[in-house]
C-alpha positions as protocol buffer text, in pm:
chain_id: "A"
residue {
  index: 1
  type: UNK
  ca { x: 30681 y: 24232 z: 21483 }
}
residue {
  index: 2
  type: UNK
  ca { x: 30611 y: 24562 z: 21698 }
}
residue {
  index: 3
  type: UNK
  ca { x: 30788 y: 24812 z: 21461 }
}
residue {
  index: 4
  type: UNK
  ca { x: 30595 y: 25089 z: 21421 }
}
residue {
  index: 5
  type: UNK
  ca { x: 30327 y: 24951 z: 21607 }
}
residue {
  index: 6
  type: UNK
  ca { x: 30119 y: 25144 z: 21928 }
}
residue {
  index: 7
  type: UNK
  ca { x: 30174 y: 25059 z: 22228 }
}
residue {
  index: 8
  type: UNK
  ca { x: 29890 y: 24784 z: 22308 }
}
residue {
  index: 9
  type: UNK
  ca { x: 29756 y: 24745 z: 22688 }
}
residue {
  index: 10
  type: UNK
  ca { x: 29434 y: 24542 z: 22777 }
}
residue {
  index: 11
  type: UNK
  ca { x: 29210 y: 24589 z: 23050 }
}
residue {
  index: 12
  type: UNK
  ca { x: 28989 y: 24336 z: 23194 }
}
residue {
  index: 13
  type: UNK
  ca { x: 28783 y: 24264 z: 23520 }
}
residue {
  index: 14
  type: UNK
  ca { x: 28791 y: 23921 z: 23566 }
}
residue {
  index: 15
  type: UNK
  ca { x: 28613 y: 23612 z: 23837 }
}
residue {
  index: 16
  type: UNK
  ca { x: 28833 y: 23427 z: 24011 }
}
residue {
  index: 17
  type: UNK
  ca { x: 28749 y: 23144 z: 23793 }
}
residue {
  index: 18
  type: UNK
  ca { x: 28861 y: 23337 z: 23484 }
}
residue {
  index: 19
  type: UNK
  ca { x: 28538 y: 23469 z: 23325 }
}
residue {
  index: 20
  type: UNK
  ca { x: 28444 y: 23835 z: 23237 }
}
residue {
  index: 21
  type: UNK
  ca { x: 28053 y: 23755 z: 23150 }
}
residue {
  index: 22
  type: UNK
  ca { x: 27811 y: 23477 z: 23220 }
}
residue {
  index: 23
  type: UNK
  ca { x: 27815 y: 23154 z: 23022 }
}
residue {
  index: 24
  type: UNK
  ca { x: 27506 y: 23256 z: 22852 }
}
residue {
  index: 25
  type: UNK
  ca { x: 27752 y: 23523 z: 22741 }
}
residue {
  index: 26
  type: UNK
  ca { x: 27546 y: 23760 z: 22874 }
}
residue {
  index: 27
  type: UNK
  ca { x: 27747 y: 24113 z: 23102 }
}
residue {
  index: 28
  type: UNK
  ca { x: 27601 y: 24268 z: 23408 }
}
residue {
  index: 29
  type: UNK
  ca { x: 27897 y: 24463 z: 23552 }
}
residue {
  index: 30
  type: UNK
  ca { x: 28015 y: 24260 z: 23836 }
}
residue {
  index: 31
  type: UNK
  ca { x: 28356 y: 24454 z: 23990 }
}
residue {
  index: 32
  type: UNK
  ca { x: 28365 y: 24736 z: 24228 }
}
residue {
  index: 33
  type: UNK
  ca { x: 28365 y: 25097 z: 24192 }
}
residue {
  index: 34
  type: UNK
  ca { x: 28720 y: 25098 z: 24231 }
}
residue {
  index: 35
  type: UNK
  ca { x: 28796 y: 24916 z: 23946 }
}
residue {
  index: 36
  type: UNK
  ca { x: 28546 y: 25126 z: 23714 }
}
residue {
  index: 37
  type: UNK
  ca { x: 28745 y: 25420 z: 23823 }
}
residue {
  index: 38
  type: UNK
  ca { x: 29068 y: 25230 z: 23680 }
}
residue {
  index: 39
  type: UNK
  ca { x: 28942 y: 25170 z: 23396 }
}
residue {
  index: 40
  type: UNK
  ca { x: 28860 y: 25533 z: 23298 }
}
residue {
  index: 41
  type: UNK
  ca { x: 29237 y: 25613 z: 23452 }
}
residue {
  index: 42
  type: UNK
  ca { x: 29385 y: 25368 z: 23190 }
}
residue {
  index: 43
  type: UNK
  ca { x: 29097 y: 25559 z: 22899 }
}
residue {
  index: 44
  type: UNK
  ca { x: 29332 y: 25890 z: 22995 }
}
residue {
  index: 45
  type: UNK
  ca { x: 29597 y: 25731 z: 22911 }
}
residue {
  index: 46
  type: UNK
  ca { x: 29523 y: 25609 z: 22572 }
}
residue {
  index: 47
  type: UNK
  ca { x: 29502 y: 25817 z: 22229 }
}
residue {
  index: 48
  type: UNK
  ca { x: 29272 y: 25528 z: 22129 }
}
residue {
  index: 49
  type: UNK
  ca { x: 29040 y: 25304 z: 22297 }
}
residue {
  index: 50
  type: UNK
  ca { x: 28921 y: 24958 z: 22123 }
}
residue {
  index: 51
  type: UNK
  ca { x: 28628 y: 24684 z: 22137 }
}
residue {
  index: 52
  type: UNK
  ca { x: 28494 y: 24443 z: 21923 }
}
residue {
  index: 53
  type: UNK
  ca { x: 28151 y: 24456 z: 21750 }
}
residue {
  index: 54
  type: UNK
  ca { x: 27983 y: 24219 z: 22020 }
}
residue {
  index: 55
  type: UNK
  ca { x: 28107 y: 24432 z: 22331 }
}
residue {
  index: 56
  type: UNK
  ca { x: 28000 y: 24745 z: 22219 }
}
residue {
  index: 57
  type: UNK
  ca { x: 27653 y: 24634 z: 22142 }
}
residue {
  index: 58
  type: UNK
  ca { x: 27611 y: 24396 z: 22474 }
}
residue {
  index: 59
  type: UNK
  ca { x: 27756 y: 24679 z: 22727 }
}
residue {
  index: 60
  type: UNK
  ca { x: 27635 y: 24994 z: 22526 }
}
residue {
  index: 61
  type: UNK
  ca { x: 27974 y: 25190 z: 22606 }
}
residue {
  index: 62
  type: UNK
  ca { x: 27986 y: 25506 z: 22436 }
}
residue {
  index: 63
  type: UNK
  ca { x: 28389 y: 25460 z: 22477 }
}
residue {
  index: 64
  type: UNK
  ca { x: 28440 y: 25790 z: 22669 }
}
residue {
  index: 65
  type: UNK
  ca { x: 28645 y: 26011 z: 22883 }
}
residue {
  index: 66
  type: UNK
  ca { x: 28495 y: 25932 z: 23196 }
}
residue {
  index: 67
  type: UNK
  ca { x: 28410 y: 26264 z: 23279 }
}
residue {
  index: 68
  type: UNK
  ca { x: 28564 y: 26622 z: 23351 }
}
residue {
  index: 69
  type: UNK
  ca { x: 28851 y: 26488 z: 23621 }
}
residue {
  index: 70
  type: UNK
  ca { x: 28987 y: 26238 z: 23334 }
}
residue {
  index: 71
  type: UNK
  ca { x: 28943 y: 26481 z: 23077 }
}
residue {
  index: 72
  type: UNK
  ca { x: 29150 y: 26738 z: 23270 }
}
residue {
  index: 73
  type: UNK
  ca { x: 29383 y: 26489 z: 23301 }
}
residue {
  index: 74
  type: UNK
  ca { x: 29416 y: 26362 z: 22890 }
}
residue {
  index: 75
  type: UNK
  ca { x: 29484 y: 26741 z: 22853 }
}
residue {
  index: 76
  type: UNK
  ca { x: 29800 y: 26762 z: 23100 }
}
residue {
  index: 77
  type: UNK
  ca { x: 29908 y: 26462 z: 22904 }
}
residue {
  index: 78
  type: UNK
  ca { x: 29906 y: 26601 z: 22568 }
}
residue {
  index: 79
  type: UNK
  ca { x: 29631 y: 26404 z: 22463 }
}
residue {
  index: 80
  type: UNK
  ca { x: 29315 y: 26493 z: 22295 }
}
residue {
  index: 81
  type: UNK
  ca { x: 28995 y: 26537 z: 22538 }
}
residue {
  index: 82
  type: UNK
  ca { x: 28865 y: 26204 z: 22411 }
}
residue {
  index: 83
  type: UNK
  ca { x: 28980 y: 25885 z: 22288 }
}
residue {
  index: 84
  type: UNK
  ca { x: 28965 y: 25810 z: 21913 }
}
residue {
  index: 85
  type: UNK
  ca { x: 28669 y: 25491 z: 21918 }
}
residue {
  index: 86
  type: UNK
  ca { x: 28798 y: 25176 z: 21748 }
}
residue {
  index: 87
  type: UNK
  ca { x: 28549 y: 24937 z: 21693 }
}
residue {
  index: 88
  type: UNK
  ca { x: 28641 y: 24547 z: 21544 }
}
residue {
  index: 89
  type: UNK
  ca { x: 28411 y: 24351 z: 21332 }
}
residue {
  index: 90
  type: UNK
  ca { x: 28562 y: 24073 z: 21096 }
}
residue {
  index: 91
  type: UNK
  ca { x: 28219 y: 24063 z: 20924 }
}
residue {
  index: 92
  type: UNK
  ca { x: 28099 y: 24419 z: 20917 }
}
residue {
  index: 93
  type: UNK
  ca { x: 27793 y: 24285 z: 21125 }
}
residue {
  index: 94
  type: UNK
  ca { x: 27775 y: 24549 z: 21429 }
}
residue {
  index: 95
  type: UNK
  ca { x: 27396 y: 24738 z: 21447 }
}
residue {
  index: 96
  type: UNK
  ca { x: 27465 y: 25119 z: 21301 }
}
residue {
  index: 97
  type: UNK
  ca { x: 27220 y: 25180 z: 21541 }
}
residue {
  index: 98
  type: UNK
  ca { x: 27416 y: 25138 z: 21826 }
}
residue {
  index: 99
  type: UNK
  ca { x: 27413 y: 25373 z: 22086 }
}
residue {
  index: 100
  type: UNK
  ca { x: 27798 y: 25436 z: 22033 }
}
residue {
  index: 101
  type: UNK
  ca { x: 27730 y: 25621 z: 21711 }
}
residue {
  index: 102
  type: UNK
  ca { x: 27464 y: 25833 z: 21871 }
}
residue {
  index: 103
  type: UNK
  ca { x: 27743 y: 26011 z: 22086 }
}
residue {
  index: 104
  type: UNK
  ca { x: 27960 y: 26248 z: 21844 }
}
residue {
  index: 105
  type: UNK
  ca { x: 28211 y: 26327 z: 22040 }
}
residue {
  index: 106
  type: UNK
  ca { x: 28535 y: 26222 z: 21911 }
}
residue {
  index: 107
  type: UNK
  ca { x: 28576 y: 25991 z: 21600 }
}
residue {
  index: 108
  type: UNK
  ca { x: 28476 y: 25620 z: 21551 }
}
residue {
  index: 109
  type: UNK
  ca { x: 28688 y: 25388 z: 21327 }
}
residue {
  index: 110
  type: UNK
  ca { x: 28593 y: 25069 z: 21223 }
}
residue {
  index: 111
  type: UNK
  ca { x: 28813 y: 24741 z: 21132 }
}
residue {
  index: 112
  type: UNK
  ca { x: 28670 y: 24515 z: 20909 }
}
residue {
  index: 113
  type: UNK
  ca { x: 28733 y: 24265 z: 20644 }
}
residue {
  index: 114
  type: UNK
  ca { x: 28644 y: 24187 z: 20295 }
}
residue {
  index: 115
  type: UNK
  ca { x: 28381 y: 23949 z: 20414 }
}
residue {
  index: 116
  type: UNK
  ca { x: 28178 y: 24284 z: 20480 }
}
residue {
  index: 117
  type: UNK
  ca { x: 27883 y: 24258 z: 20271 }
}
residue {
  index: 118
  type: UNK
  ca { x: 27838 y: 24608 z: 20065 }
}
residue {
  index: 119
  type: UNK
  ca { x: 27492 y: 24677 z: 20207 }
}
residue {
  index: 120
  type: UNK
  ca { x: 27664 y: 24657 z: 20599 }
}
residue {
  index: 121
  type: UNK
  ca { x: 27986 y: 24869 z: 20456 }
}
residue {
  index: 122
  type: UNK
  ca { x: 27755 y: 25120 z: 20326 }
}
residue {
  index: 123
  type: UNK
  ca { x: 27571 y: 25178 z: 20615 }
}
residue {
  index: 124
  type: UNK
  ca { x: 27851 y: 25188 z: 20865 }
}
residue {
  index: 125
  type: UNK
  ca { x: 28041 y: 25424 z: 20636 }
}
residue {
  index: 126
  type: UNK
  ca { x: 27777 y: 25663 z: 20716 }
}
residue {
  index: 127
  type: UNK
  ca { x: 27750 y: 25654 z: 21089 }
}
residue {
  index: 128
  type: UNK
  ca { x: 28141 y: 25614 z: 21102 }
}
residue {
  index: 129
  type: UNK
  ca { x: 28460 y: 25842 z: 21035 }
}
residue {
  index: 130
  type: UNK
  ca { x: 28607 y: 25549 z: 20839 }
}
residue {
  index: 131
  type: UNK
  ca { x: 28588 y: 25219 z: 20787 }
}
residue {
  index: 132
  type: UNK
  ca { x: 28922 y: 24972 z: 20684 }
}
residue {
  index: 133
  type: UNK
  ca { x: 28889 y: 24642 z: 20555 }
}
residue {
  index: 134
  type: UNK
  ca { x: 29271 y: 24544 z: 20701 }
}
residue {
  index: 135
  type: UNK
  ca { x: 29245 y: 24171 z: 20541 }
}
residue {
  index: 136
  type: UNK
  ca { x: 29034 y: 23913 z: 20308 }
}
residue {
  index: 137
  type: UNK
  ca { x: 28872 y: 23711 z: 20562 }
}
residue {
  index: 138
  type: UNK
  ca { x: 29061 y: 23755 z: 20907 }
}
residue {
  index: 139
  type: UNK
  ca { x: 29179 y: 24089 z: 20998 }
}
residue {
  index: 140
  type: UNK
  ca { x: 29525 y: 24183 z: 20986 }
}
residue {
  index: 141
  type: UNK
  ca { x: 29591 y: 24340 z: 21311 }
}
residue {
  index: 142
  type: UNK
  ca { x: 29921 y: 24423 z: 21290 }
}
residue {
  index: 143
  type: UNK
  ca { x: 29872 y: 24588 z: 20973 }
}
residue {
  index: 144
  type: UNK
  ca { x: 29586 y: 24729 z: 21116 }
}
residue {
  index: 145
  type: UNK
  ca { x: 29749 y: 24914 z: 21399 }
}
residue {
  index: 146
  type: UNK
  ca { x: 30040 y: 25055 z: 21207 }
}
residue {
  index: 147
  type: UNK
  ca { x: 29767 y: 25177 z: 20983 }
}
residue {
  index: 148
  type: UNK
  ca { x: 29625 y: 25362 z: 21290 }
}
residue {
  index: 149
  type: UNK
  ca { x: 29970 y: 25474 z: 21400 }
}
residue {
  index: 150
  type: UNK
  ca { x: 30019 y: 25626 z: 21077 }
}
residue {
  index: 151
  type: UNK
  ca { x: 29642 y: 25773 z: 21006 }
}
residue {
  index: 152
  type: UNK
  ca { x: 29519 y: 25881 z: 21317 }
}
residue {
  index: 153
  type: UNK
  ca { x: 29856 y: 25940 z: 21522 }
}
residue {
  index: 154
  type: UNK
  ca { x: 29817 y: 25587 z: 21813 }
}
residue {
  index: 155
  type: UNK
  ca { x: 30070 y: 25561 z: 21995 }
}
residue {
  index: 156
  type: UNK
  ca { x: 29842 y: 25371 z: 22294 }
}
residue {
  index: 157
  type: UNK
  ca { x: 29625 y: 25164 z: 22203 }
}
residue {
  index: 158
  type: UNK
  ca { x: 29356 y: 25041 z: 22490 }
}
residue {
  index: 159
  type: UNK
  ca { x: 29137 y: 24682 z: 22412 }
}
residue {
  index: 160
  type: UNK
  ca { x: 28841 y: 24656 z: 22606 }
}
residue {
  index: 161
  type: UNK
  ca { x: 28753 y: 24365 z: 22527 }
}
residue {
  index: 162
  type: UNK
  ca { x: 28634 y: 24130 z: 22420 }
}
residue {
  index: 163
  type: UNK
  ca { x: 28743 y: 23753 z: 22460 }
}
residue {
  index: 164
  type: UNK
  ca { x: 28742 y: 23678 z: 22093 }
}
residue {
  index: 165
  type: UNK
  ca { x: 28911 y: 23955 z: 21993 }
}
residue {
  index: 166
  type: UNK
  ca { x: 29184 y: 24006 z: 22276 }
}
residue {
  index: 167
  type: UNK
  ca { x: 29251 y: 23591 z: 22232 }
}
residue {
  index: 168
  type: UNK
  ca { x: 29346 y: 23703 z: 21861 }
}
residue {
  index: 169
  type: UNK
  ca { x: 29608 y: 23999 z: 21984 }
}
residue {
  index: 170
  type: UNK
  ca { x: 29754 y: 23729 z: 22230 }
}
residue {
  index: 171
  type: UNK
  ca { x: 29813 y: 23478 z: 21949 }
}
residue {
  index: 172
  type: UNK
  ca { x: 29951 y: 23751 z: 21755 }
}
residue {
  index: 173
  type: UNK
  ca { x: 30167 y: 23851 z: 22006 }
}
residue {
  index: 174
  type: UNK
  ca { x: 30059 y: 24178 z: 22003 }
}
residue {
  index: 175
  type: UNK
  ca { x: 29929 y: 24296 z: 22375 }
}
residue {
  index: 176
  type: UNK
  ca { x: 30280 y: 24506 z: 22567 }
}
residue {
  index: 177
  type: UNK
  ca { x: 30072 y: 24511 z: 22875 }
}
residue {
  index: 178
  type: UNK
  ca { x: 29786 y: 24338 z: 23045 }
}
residue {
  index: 179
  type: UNK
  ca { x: 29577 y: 24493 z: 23322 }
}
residue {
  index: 180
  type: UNK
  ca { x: 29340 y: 24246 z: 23549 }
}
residue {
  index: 181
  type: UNK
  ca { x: 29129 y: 24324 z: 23792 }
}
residue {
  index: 182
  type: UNK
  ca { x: 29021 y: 23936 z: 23972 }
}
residue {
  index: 183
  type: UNK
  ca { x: 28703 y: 23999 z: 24147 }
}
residue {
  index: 184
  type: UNK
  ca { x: 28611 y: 23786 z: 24451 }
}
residue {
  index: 185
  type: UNK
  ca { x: 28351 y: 23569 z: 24319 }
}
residue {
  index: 186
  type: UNK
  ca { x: 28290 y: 23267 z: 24079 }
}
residue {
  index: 187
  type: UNK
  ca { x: 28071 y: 23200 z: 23797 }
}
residue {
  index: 188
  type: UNK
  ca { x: 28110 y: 22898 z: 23631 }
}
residue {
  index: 189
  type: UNK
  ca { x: 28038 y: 22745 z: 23328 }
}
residue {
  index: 190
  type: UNK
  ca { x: 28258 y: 22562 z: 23033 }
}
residue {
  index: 191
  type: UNK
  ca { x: 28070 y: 22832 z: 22804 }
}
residue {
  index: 192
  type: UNK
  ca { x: 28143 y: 23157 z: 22995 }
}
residue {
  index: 193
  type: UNK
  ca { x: 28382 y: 23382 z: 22811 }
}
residue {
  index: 194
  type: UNK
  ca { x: 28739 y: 23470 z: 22944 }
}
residue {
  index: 195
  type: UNK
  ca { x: 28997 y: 23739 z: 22836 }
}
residue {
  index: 196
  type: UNK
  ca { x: 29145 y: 23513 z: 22594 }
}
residue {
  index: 197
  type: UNK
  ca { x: 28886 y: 23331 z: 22368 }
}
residue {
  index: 198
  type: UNK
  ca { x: 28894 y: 23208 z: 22023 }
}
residue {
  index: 199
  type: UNK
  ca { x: 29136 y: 22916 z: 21872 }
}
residue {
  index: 200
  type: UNK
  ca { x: 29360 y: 22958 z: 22194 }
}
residue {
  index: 201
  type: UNK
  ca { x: 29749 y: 22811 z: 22170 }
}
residue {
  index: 202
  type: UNK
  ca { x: 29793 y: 22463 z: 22133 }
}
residue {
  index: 203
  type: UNK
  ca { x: 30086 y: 22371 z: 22322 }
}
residue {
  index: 204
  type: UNK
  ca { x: 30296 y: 22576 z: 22620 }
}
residue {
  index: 205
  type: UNK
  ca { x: 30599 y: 22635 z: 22363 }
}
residue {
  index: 206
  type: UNK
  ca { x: 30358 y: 22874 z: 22225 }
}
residue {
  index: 207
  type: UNK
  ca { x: 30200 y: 22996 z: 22497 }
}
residue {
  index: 208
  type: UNK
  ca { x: 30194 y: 23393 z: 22549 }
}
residue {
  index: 209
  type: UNK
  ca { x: 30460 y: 23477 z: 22805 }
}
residue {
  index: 210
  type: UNK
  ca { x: 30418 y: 23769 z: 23033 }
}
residue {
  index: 211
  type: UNK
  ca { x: 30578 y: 23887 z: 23360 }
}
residue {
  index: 212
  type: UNK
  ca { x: 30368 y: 23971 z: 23683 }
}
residue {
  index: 213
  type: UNK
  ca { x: 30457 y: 24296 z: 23859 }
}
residue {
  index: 214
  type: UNK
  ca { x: 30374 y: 24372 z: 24190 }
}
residue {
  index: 215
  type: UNK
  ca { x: 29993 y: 24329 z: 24260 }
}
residue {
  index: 216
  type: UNK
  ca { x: 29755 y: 24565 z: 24483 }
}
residue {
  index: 217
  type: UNK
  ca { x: 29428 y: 24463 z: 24691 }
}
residue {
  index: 218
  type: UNK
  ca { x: 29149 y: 24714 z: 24710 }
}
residue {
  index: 219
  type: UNK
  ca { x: 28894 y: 24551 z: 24911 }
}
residue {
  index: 220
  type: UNK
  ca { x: 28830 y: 24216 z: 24789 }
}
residue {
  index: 221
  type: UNK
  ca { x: 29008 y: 24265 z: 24456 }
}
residue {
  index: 222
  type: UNK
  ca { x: 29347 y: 24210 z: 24351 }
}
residue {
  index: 223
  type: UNK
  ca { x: 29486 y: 24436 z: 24086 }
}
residue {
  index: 224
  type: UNK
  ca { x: 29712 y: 24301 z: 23813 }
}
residue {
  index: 225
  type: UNK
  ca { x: 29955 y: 24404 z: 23592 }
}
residue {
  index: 226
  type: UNK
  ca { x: 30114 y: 24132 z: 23308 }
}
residue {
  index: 227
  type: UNK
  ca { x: 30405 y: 24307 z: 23108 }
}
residue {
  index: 228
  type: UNK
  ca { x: 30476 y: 24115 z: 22782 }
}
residue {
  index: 229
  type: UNK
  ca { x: 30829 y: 23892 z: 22810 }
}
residue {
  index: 230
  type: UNK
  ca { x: 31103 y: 24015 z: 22524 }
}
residue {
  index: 231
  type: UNK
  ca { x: 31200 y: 23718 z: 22300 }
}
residue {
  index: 232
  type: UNK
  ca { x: 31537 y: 23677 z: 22291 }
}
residue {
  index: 233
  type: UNK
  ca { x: 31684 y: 23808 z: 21938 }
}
């Protein structure tokens, strides 16, 4: 399954009850300063940074560097000064307005479907470096990301978020790595969003199995890192 695939690592700041936005799906950042910081440390580690359609318009990220100190340190790595821009959209739907295609900077890819109506693929061809339908109706991510390997030179591949669309790489048994940040407070709701949304697994043979490494407390947040279990061959 992960021949020739990137290495895939997720990043997430999460309520102790589980949720990364309100349950009227709404985001207003919620974790510390800290944890902003790790995100843009994980960014500098990536060749490619990802989101789906919905996160990019309801945070406005721009998908960026963080800044001189991280782009100092993507050059010691070998890595370009910013990420390549990945953005998911099943149906081609995401505004080309967006603020994200305002910001030249590096290049912005978009994974889509067939569903894409030609008006939409028209329009985000021209605000994007490319667009790929990867699949008819659903999007074929691990086709997808050995495309990206293979075109644009991923070996790491960061997801942002969100729910829907890291639920999807679980299923598919896709994520290596899983960063969490649990945040101190609680929000509620049978509607609020978690890190893992969509169809979800129906039964714990099937459930995504990960191992937990040593955690670290900043404050009042715990820091988590879930590394993806081997199958047995």
């Amino acid at each position: 399954m992960k021949k020739n695939l990137p290495f895939i690592f997720s990043n997430f700041a999460m309520t102790a009850d589980g949720k990364i936005a309100f349950a009227n799906r709404e985001f207003t950042p919620f974790s510390s300063r800290r944890d902003r910081g790790h995100m843009m440390e994980l960014r500098a580690t990536s060749d490619a940074v990802m989101c789906g359609a919905r996160t990019i318009e309801m945070t406005e990220t721009i998908l960026g560097n963080g800044g001189e100190k991280f782009r100092k340190l993507r050059l010691k790595r070998g890595l370009a000064e910013f990420p390549l821009r990945v953005i998911v959209s099943g149906s081609g739907s995401i505004n080309p307005a967006a603020n994200i295609f305002r910001m030249r900077f590096s290049p912005i890819v978009i994974l889509t479907t067939a569903r894409i109506p030609n008006t939409n693929l028209k329009k985000l061809r021209a605000v994007a470096d490319e667009v790929k339908i990867c699949g008819k109706t659903e999007i074929n991510f691990p086709a997808a990301f050995r495309w990206l390997r293979e075109k644009w030179k991923v070996r790491r591949l960061l997801c942002e978020g969100g729910g829907e669309l890291h639920g999807a790489l679980i299923r598919s048994d896709l994520v290596d790595e899983l960063h969490l940040t649990i945040c101190a407070k609680i929000f509620g709701g049978k509607n609020a969003p978690t890190f893992a949304d969509g169809k979800g697994i129906s039964n714990l043979a099937g459930a995504a199995q990960f191992k937990l490494q040593p955690a670290q407390r900043a404050g009042d947040e715990l820091f988590v890192i879930l590394t993806r279990q081997k199958h047995p061959v």
